[in-house]
FIKOLZA-1660 file (N, C-alpha, C; in steps of 0.1 Angstrom, whole numbers, plus 5000, padded with zeros to 4 digits):
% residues 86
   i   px   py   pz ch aa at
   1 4323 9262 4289  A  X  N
   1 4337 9263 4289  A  X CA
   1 4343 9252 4298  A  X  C
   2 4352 9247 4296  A  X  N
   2 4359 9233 4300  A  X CA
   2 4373 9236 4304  A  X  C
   3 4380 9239 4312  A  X  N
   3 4393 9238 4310  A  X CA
   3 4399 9229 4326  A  X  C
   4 4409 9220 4326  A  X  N
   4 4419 9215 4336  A  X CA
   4 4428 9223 4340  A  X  C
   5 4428 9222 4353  A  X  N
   5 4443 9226 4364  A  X CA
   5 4451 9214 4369  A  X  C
   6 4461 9216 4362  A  X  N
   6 4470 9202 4371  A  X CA
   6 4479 9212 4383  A  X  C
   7 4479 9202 4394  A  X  N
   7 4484 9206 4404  A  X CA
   7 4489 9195 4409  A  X  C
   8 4504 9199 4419  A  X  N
   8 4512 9183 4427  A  X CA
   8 4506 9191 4442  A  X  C
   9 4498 9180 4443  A  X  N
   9 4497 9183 4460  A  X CA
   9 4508 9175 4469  A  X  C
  10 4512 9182 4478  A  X  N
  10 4521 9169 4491  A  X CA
  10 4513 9166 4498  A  X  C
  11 4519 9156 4506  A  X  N
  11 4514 9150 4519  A  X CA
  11 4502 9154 4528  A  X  C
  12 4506 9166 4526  A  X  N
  12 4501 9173 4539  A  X CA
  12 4486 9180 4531  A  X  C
  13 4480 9172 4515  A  X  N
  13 4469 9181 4512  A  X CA
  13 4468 9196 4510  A  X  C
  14 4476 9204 4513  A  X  N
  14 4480 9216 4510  A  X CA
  14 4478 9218 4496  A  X  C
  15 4471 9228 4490  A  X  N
  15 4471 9232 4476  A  X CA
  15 4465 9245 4482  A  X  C
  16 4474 9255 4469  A  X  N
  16 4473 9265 4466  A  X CA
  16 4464 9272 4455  A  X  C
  17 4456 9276 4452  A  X  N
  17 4449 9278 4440  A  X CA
  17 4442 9287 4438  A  X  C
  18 4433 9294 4428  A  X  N
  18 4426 9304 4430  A  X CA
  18 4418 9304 4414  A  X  C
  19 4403 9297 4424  A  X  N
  19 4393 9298 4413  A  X CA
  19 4384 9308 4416  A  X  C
  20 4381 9313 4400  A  X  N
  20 4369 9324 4400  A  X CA
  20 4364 9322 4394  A  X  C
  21 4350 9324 4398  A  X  N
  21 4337 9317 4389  A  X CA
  21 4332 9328 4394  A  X  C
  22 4325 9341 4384  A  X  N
  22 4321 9348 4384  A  X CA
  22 4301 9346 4379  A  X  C
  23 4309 9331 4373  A  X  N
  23 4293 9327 4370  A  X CA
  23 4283 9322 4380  A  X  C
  24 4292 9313 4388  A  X  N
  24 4288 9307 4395  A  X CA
  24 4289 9306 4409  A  X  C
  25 4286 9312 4417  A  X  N
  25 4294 9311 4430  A  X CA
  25 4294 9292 4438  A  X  C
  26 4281 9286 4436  A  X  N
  26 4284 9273 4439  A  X CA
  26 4295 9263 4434  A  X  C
  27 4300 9269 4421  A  X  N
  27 4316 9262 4419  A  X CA
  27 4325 9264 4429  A  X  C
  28 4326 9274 4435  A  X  N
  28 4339 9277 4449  A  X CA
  28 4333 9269 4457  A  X  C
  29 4320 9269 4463  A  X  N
  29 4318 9260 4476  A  X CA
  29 4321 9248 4472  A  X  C
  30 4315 9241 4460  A  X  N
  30 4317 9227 4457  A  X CA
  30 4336 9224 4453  A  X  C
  31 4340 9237 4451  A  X  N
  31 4357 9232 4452  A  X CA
  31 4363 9229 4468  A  X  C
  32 4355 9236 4474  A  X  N
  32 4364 9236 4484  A  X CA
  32 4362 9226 4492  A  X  C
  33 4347 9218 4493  A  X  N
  33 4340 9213 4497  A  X CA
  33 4352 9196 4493  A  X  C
  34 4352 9197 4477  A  X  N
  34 4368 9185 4474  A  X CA
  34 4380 9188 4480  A  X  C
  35 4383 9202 4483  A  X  N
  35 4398 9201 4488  A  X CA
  35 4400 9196 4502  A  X  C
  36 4389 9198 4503  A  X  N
  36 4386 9193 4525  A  X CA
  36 4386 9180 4520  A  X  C
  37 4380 9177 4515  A  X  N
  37 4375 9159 4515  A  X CA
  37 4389 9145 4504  A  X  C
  38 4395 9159 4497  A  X  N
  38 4410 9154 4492  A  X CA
  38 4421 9146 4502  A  X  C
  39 4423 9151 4510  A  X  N
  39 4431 9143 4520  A  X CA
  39 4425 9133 4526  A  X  C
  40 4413 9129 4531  A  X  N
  40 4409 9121 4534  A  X CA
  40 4409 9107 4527  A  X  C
  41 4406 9113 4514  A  X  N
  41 4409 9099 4505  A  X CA
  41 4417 9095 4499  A  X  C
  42 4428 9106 4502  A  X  N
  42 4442 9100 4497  A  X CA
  42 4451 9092 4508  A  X  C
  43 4443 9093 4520  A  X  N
  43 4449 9084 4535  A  X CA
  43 4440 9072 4531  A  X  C
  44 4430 9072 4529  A  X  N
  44 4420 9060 4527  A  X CA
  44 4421 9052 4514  A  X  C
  45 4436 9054 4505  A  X  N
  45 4433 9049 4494  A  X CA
  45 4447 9043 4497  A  X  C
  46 4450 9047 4508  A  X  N
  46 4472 9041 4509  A  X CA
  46 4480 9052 4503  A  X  C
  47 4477 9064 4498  A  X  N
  47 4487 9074 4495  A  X CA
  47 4492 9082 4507  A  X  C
  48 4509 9075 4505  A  X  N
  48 4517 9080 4516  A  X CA
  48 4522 9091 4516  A  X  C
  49 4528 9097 4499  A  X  N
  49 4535 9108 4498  A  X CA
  49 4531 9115 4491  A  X  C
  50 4538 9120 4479  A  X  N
  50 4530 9133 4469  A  X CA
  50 4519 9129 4460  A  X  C
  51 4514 9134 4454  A  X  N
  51 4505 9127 4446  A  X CA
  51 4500 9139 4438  A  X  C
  52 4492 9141 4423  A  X  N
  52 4491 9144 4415  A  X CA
  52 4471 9146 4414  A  X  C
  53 4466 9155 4415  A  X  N
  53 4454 9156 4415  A  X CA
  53 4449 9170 4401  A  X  C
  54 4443 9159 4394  A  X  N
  54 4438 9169 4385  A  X CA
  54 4424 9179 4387  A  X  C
  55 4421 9188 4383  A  X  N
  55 4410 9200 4391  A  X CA
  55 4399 9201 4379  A  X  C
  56 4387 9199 4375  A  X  N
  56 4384 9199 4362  A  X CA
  56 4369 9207 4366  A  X  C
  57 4367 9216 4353  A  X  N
  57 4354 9223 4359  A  X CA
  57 4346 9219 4344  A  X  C
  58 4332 9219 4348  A  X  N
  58 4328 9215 4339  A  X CA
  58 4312 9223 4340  A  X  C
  59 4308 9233 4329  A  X  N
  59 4301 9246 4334  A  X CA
  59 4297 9246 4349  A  X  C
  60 4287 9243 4356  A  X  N
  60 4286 9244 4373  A  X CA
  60 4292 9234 4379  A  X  C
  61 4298 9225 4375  A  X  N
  61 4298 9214 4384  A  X CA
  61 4317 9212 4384  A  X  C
  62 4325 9208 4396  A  X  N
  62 4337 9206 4399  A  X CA
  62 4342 9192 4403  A  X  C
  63 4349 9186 4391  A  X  N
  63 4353 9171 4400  A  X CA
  63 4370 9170 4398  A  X  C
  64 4371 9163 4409  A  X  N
  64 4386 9164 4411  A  X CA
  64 4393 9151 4413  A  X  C
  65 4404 9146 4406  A  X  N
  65 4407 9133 4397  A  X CA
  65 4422 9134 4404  A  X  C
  66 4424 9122 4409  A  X  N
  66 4437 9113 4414  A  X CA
  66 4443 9108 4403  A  X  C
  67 4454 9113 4397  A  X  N
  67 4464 9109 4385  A  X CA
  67 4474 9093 4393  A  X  C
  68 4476 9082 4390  A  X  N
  68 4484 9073 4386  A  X CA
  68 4498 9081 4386  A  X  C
  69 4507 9078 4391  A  X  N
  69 4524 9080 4386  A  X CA
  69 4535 9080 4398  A  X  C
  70 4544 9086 4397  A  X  N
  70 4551 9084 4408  A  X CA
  70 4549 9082 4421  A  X  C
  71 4551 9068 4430  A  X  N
  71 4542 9064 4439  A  X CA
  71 4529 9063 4442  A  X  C
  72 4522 9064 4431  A  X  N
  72 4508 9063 4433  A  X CA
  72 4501 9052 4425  A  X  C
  73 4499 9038 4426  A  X  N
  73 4495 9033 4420  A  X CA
  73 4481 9028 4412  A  X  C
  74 4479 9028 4404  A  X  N
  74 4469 9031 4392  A  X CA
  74 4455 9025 4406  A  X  C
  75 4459 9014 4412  A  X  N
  75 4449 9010 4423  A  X CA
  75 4441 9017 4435  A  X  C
  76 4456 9027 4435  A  X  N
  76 4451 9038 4448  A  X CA
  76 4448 9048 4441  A  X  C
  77 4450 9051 4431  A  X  N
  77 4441 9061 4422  A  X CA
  77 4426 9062 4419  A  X  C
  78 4424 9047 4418  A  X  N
  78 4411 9042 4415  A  X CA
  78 4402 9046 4432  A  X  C
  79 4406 9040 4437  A  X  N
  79 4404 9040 4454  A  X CA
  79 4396 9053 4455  A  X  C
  80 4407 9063 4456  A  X  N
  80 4408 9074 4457  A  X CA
  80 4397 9082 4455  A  X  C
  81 4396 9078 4440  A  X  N
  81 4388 9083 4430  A  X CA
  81 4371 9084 4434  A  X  C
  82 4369 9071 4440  A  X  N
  82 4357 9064 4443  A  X CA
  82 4355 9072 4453  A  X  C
  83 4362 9075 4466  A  X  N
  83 4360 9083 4474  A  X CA
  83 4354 9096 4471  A  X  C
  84 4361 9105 4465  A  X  N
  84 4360 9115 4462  A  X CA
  84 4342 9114 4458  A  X  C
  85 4342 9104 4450  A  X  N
  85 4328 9110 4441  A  X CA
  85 4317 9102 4456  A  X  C
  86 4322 9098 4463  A  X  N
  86 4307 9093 4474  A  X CA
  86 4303 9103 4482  A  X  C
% end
């Protein structure tokens, strides 16, 4: 099963959310494991203000995707992006 969460995170990395993986409990550690590591590379990519972070689960595994758009440019998306997955 495949499904996306779009979420606007602010500044401050704050997101609200509530995943249940009754399948898997290593999907919650590995989410939470990106939401720690979310702010980090949204400072390391030049993202000053809100920004747009998509949540994607994919059967065990969790990756989480820096959207392009208002103040965020397609470059610091990319940036971002690269972070996340190192």
């Amino acid at each position: 099963m495949t499904f996306k969460a779009f979420t606007l995170v602010l500044v401050t990395g704050t997101l609200t959310a509530c995943v249940s993986s009754g399948e898997n409990s290593s999907v919650n550690s590995e989410w939470k494991v990106l939401n720690s590591k979310r702010p980090q590379c949204a400072k390391a990519a030049g993202i000053t203000g809100p920004y747009s972070a998509t949540t994607e689960y994919y059967g065990g595994s969790v990756v989480q995707v820096f959207e392009p758009g208002p103040g965020v440019s397609g470059a610091q998306a990319a940036k971002a992006n690269a972070c996340m997955k190192a």
